[in-house]
PDB file of the backbone (N, CA, C, O) and the ligand in Angstrom, with CONECT records:
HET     ZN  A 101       1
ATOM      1  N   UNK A   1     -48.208 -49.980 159.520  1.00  0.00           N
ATOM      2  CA  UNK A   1     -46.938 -50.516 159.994  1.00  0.00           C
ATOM      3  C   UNK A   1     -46.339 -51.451 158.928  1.00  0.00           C
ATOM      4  O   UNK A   1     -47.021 -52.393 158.526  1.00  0.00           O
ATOM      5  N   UNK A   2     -45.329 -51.280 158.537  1.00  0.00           N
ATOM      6  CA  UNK A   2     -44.557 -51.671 157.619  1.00  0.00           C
ATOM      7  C   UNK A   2     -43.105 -52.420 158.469  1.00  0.00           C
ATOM      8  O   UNK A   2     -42.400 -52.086 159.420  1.00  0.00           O
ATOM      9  N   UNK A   3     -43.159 -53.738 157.398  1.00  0.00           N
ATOM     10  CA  UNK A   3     -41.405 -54.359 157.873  1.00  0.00           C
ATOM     11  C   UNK A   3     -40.055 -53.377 156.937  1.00  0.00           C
ATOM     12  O   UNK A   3     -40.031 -53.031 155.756  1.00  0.00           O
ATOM     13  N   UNK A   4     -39.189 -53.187 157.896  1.00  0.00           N
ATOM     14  CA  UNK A   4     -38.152 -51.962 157.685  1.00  0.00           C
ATOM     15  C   UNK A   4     -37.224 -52.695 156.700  1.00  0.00           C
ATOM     16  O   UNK A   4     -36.320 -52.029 156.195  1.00  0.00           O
ATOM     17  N   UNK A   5     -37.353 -54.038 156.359  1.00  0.00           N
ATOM     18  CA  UNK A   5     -36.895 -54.982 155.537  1.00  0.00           C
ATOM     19  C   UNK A   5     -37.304 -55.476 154.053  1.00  0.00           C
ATOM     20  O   UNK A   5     -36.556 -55.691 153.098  1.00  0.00           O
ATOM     21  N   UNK A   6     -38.617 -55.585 154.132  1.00  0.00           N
ATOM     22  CA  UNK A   6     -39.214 -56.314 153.311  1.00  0.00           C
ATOM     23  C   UNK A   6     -40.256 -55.010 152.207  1.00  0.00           C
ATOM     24  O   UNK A   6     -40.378 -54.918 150.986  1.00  0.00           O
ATOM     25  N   UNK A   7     -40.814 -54.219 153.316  1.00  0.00           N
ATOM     26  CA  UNK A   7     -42.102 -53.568 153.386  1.00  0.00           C
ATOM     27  C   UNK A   7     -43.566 -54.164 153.575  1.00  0.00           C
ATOM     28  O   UNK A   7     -44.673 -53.660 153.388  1.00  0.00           O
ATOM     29  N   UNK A   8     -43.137 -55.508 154.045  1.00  0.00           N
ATOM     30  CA  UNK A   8     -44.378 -56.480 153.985  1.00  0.00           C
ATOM     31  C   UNK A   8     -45.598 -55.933 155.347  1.00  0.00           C
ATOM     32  O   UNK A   8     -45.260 -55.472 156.437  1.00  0.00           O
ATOM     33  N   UNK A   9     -46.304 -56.045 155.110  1.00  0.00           N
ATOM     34  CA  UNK A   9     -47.497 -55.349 156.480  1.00  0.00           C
ATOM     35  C   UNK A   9     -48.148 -56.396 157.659  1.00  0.00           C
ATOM     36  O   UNK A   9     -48.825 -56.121 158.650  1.00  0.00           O
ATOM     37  N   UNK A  10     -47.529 -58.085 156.998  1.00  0.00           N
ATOM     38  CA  UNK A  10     -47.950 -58.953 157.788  1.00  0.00           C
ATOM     39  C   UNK A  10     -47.219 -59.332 158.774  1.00  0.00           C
ATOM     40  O   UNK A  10     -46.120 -59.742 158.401  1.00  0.00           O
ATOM     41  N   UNK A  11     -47.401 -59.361 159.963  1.00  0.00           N
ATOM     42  CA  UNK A  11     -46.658 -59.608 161.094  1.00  0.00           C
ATOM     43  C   UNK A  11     -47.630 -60.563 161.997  1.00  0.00           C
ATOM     44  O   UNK A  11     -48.851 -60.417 162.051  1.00  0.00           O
ATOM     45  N   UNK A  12     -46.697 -61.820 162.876  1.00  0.00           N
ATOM     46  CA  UNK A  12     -47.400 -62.490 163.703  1.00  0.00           C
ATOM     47  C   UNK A  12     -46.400 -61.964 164.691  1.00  0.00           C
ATOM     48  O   UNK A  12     -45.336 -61.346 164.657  1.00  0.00           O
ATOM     49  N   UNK A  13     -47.476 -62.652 165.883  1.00  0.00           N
ATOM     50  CA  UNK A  13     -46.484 -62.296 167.629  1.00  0.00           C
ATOM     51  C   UNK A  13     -45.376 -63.308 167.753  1.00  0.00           C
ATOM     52  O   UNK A  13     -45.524 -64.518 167.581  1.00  0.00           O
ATOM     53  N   UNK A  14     -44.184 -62.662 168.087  1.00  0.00           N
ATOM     54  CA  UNK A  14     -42.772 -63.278 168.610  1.00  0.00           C
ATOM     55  C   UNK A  14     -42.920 -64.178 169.714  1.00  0.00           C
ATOM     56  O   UNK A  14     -43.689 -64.118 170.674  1.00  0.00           O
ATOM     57  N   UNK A  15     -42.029 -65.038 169.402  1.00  0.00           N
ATOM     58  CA  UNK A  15     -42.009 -65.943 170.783  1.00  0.00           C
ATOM     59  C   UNK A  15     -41.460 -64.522 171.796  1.00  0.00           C
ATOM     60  O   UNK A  15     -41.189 -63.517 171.139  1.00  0.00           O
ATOM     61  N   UNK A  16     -41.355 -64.458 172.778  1.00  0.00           N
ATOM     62  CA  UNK A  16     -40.786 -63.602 174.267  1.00  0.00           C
ATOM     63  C   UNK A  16     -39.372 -64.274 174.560  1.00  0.00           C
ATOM     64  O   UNK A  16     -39.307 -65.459 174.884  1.00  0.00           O
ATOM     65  N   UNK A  17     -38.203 -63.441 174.427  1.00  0.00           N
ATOM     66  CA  UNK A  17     -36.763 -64.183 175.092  1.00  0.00           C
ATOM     67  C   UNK A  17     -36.526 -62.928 176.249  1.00  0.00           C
ATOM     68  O   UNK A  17     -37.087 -61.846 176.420  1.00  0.00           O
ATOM     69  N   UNK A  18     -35.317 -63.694 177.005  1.00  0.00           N
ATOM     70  CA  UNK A  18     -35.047 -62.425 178.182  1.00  0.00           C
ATOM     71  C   UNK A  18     -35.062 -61.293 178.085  1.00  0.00           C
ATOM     72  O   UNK A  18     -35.505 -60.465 178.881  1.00  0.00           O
ATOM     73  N   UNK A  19     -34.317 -61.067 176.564  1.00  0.00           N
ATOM     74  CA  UNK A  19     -33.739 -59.668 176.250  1.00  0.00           C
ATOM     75  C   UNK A  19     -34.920 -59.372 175.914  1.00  0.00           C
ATOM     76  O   UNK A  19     -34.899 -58.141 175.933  1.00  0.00           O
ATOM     77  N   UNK A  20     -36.005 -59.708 175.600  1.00  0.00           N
ATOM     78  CA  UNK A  20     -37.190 -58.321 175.337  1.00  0.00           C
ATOM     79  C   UNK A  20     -37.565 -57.931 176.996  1.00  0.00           C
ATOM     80  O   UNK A  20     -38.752 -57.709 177.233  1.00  0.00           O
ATOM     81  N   UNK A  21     -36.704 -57.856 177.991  1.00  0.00           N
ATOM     82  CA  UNK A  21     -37.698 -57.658 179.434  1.00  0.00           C
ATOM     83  C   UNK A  21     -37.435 -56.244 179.190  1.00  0.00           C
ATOM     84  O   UNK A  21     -38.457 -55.597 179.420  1.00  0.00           O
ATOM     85  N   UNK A  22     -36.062 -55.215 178.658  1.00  0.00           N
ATOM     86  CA  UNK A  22     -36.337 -54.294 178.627  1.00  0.00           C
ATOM     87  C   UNK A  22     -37.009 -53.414 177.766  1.00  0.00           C
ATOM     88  O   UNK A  22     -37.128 -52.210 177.990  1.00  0.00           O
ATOM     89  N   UNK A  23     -37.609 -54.211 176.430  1.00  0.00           N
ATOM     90  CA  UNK A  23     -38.252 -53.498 175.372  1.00  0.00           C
ATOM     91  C   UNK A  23     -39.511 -53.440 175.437  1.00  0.00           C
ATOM     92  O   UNK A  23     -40.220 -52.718 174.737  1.00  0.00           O
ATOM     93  N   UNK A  24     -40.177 -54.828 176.984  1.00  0.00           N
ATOM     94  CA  UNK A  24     -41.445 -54.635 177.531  1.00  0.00           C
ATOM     95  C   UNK A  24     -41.568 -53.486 178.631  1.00  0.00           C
ATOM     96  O   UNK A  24     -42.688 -53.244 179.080  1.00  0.00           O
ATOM     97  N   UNK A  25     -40.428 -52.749 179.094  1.00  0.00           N
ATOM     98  CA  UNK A  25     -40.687 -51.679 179.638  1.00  0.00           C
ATOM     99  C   UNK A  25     -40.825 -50.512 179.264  1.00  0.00           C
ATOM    100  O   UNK A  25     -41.143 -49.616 180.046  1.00  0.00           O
ATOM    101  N   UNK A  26     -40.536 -50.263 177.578  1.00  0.00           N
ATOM    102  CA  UNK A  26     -40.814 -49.393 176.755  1.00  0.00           C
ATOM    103  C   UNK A  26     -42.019 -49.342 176.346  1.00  0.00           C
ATOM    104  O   UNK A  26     -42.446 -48.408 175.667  1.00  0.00           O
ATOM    105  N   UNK A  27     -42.796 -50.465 176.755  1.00  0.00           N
ATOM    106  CA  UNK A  27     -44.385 -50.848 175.875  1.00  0.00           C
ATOM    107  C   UNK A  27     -44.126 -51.035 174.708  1.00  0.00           C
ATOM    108  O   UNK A  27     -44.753 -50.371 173.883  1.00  0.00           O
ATOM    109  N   UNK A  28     -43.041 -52.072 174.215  1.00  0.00           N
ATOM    110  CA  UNK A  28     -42.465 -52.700 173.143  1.00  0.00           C
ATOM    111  C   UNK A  28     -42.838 -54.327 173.205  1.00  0.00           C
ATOM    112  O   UNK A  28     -42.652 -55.043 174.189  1.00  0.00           O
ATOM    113  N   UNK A  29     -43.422 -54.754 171.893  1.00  0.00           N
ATOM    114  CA  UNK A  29     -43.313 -56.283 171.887  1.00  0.00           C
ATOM    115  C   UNK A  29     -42.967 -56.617 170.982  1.00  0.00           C
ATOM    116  O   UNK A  29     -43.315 -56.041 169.951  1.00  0.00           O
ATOM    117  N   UNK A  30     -42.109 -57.721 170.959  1.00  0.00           N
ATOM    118  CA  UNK A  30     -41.823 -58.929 169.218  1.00  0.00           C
ATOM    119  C   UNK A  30     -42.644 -59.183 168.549  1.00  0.00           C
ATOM    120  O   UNK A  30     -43.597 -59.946 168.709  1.00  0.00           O
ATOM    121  N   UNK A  31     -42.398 -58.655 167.852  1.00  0.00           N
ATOM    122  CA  UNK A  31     -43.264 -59.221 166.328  1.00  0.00           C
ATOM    123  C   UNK A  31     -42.404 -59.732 165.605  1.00  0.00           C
ATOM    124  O   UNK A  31     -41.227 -59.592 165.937  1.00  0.00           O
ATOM    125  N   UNK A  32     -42.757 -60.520 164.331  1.00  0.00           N
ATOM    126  CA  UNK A  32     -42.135 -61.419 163.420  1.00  0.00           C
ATOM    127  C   UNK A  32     -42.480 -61.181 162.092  1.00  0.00           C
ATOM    128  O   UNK A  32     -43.330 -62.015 161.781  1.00  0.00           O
ATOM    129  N   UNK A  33     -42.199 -60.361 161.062  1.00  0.00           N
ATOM    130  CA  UNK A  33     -42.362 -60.373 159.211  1.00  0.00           C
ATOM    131  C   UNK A  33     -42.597 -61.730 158.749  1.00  0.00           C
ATOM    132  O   UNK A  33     -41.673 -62.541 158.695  1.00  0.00           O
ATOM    133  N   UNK A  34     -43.834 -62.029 158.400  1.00  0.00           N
ATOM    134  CA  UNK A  34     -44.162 -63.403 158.033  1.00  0.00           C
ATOM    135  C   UNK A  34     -43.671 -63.627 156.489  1.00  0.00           C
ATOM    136  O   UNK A  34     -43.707 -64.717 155.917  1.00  0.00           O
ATOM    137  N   UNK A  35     -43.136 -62.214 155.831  1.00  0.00           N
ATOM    138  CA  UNK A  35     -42.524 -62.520 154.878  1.00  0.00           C
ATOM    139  C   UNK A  35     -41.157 -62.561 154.789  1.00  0.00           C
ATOM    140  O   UNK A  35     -40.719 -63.213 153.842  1.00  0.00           O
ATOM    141  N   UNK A  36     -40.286 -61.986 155.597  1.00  0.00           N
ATOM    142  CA  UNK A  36     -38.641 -61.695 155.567  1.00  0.00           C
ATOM    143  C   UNK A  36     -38.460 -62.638 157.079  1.00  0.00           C
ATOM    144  O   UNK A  36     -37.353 -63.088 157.375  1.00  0.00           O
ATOM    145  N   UNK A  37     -39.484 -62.829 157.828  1.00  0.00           N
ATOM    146  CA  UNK A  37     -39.265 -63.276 159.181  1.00  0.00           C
ATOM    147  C   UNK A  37     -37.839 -62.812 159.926  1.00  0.00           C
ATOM    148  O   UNK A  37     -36.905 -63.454 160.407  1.00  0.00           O
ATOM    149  N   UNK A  38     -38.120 -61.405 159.787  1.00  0.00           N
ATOM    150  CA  UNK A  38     -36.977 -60.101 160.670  1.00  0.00           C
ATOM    151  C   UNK A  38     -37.858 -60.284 161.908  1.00  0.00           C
ATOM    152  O   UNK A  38     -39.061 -60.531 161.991  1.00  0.00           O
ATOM    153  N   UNK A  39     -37.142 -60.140 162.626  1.00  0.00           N
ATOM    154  CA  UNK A  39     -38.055 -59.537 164.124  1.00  0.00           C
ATOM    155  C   UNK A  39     -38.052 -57.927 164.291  1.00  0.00           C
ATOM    156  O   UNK A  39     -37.221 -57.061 164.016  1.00  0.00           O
ATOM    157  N   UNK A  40     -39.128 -57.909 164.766  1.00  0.00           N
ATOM    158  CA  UNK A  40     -38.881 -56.208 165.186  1.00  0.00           C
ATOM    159  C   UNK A  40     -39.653 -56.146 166.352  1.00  0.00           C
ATOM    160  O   UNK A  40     -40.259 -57.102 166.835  1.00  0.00           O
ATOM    161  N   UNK A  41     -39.619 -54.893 166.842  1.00  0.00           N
ATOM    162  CA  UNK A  41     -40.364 -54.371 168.406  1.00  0.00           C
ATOM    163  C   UNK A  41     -41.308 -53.253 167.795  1.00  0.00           C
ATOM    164  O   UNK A  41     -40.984 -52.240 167.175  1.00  0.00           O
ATOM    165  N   UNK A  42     -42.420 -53.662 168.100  1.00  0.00           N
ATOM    166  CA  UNK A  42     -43.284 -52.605 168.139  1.00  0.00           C
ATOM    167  C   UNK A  42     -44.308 -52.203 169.454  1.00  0.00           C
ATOM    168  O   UNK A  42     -44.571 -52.699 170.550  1.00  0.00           O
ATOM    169  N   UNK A  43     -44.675 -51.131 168.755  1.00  0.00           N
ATOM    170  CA  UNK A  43     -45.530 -50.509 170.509  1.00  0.00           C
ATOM    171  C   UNK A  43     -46.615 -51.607 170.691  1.00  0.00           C
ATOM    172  O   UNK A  43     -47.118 -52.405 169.901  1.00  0.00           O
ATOM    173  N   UNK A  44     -46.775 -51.390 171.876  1.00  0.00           N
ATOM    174  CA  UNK A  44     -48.067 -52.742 172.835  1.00  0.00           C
ATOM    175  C   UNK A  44     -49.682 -52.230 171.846  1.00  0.00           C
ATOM    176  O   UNK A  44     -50.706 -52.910 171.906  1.00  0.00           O
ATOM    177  N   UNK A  45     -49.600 -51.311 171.251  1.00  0.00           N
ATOM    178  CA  UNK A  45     -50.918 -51.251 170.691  1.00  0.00           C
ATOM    179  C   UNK A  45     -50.791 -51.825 169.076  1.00  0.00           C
ATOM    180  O   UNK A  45     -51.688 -52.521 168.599  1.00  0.00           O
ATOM    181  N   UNK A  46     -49.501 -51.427 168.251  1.00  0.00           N
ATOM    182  CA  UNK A  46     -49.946 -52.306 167.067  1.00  0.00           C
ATOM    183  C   UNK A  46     -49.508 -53.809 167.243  1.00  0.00           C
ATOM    184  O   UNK A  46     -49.874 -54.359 166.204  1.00  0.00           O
ATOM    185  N   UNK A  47     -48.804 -54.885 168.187  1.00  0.00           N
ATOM    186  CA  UNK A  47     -49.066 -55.567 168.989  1.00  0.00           C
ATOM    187  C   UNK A  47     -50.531 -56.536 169.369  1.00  0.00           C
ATOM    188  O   UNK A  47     -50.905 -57.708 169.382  1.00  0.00           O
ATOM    189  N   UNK A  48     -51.022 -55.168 169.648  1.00  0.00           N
ATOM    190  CA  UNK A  48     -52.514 -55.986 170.238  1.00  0.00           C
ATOM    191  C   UNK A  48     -53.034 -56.139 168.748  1.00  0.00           C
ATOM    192  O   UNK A  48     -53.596 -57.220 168.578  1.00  0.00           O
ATOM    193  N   UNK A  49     -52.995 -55.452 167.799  1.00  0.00           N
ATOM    194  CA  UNK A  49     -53.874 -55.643 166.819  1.00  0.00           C
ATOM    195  C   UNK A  49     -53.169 -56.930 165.689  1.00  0.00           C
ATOM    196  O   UNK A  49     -53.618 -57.648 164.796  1.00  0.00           O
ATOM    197  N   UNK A  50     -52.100 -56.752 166.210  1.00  0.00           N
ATOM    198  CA  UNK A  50     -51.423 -58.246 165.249  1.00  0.00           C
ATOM    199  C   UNK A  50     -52.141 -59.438 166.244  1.00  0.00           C
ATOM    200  O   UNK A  50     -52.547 -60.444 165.663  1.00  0.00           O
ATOM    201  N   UNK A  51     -52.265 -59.375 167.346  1.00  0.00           N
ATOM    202  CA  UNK A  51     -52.689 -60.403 168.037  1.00  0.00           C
ATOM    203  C   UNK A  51     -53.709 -61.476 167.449  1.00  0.00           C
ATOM    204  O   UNK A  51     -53.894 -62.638 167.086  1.00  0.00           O
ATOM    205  N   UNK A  52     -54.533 -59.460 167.741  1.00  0.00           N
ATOM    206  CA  UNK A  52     -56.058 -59.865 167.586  1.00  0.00           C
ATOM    207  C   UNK A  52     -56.654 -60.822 166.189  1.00  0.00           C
ATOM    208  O   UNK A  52     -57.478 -61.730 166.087  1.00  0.00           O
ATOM    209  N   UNK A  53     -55.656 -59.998 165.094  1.00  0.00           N
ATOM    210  CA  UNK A  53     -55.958 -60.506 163.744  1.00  0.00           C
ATOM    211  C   UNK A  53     -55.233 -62.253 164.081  1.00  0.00           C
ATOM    212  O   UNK A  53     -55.996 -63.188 163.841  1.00  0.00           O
ATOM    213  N   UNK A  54     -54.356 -62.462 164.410  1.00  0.00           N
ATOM    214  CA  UNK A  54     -53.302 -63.869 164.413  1.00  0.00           C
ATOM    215  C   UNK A  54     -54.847 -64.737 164.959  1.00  0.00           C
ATOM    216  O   UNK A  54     -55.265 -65.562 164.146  1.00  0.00           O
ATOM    217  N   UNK A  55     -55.389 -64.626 165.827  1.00  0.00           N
ATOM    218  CA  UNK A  55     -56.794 -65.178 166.692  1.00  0.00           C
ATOM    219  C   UNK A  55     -57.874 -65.751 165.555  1.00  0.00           C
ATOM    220  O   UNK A  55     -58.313 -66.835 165.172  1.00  0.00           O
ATOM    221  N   UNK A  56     -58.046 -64.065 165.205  1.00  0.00           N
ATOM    222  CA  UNK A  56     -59.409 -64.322 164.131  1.00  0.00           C
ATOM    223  C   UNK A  56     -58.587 -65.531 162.958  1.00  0.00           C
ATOM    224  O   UNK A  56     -59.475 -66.315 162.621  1.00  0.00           O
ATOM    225  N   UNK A  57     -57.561 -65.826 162.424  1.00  0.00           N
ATOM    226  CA  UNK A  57     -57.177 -66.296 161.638  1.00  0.00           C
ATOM    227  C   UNK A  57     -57.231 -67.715 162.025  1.00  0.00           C
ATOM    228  O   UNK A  57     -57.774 -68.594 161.356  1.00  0.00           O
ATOM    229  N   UNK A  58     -56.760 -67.843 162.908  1.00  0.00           N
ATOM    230  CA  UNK A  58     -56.104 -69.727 163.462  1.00  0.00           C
ATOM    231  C   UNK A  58     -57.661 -69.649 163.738  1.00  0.00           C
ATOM    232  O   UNK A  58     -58.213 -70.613 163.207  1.00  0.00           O
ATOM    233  N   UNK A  59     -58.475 -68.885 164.341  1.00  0.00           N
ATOM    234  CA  UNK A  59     -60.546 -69.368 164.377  1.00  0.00           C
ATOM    235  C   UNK A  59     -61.109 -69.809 162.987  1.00  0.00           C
ATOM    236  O   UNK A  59     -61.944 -70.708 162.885  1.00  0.00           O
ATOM    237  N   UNK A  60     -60.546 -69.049 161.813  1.00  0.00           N
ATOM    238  CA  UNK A  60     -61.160 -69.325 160.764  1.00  0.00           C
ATOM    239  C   UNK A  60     -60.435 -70.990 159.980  1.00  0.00           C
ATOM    240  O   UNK A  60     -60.944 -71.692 159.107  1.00  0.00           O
ATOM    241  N   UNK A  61     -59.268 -71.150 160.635  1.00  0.00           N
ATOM    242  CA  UNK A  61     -58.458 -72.152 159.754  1.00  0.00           C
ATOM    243  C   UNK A  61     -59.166 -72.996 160.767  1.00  0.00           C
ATOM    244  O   UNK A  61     -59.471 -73.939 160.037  1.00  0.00           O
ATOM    245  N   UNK A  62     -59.719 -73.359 162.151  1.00  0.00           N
ATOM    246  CA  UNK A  62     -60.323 -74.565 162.810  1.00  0.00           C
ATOM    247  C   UNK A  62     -61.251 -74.310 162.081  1.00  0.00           C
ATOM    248  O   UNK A  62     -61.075 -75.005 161.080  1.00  0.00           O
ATOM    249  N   UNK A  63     -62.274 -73.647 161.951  1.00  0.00           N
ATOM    250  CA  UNK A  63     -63.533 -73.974 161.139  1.00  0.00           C
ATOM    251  C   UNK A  63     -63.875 -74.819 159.688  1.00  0.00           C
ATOM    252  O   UNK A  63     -64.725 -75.488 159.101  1.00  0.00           O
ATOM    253  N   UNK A  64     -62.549 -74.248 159.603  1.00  0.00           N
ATOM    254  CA  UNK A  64     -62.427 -74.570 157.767  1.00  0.00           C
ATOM    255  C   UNK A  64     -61.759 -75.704 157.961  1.00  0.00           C
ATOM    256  O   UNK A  64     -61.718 -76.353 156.917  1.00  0.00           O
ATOM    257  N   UNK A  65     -61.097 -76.334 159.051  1.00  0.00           N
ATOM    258  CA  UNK A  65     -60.422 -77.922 159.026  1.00  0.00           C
ATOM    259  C   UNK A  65     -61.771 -78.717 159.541  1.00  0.00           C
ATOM    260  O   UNK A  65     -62.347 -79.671 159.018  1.00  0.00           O
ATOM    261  N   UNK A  66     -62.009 -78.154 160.480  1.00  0.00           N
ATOM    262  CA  UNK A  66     -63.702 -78.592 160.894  1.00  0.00           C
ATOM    263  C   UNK A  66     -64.713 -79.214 159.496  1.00  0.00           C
ATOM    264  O   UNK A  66     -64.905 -80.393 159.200  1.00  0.00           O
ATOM    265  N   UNK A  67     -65.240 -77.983 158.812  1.00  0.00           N
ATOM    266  CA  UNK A  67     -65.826 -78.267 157.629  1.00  0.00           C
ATOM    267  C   UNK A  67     -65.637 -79.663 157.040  1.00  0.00           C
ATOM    268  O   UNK A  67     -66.451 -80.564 156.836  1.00  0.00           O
ATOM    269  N   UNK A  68     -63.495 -79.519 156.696  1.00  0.00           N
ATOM    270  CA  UNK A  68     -63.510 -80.678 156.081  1.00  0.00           C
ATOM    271  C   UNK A  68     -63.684 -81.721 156.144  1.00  0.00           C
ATOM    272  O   UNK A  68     -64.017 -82.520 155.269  1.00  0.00           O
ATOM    273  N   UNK A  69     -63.416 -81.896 157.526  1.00  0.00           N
ATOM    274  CA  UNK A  69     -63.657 -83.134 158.464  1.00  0.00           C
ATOM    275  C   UNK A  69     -65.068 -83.952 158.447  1.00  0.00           C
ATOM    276  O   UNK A  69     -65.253 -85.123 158.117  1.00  0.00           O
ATOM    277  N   UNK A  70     -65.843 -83.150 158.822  1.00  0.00           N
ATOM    278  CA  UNK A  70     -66.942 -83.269 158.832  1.00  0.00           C
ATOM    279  C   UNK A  70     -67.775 -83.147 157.375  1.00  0.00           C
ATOM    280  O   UNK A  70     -68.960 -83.123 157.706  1.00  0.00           O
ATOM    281  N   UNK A  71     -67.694 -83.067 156.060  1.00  0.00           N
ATOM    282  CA  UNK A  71     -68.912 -82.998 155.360  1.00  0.00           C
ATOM    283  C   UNK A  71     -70.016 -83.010 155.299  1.00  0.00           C
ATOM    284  O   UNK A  71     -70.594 -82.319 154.459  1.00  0.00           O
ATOM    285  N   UNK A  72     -70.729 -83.856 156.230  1.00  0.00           N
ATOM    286  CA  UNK A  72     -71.992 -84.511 156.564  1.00  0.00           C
ATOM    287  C   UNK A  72     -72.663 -83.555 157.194  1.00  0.00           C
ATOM    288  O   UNK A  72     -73.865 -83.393 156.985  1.00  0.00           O
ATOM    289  N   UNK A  73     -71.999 -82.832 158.007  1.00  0.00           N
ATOM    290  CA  UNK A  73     -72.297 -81.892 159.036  1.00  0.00           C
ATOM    291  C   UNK A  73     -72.768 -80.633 158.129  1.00  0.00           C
ATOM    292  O   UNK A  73     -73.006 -79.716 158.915  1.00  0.00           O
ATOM    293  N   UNK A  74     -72.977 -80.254 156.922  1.00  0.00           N
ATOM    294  CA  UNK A  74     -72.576 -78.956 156.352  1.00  0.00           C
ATOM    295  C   UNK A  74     -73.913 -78.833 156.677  1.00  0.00           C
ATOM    296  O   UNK A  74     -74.297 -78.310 157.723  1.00  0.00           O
ATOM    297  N   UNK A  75     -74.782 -79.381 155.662  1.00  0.00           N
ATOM    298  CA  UNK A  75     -76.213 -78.871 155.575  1.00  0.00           C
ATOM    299  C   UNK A  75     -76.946 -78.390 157.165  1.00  0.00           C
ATOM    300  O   UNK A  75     -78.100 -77.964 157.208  1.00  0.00           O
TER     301      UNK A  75
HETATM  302 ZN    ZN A 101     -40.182 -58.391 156.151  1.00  0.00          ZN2+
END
C-alpha cells in the first residue's frame, strides 16, 4: 500500500470525523501519510495492520524512554 501522493508506505491511524460514518460502511478507515500527511481510506484489513505496527512502535519508544530513565535498572 502506497500514498497516491507521496508514494510513501508509512501510514498511522486517522483521528475518526462524521464523514467517515459512510466510508466505515464500506469497511473503509482513515489513515494518515506520515510523510505528505494526505489522508486516505483504506480497507479495515490494511487498517488493522497499520494499527498493529503504530502499537508495536509507541511499545518500543516506552521501553526505550524507560531505559533512559532508569540506567541503573539496565544490568
Ligand atoms: Zn504521502
Amino acid at each position: 500500500m502506497e500514498c497516491k501522493l507521496c508514494g510513501s508506505t508509512k501510514f498511522r491511524i486517522s483521528r475518526l470525523r462524521v464523514g467517515d460514518l459512510s466510508a466505515l460502511l464500506f469497511l473503509e478507515y482513515p489513515v494518515r501519510c506520515r510523510v505528505c500527511h494526505k489522508r486516505e481510506l483504506v480497507n479495515f484489513f490494511s487498517a488493522f495492520r497499520i494499527r498493529r505496527a503504530d502499537k508495536r512502535r509507541h511499545a518500543e519508544e516506552r521501553r526505550r524512554k524507560y531505559r533512559e530513565a532508569n540506567p541503573a535498572r539496565q544490568a
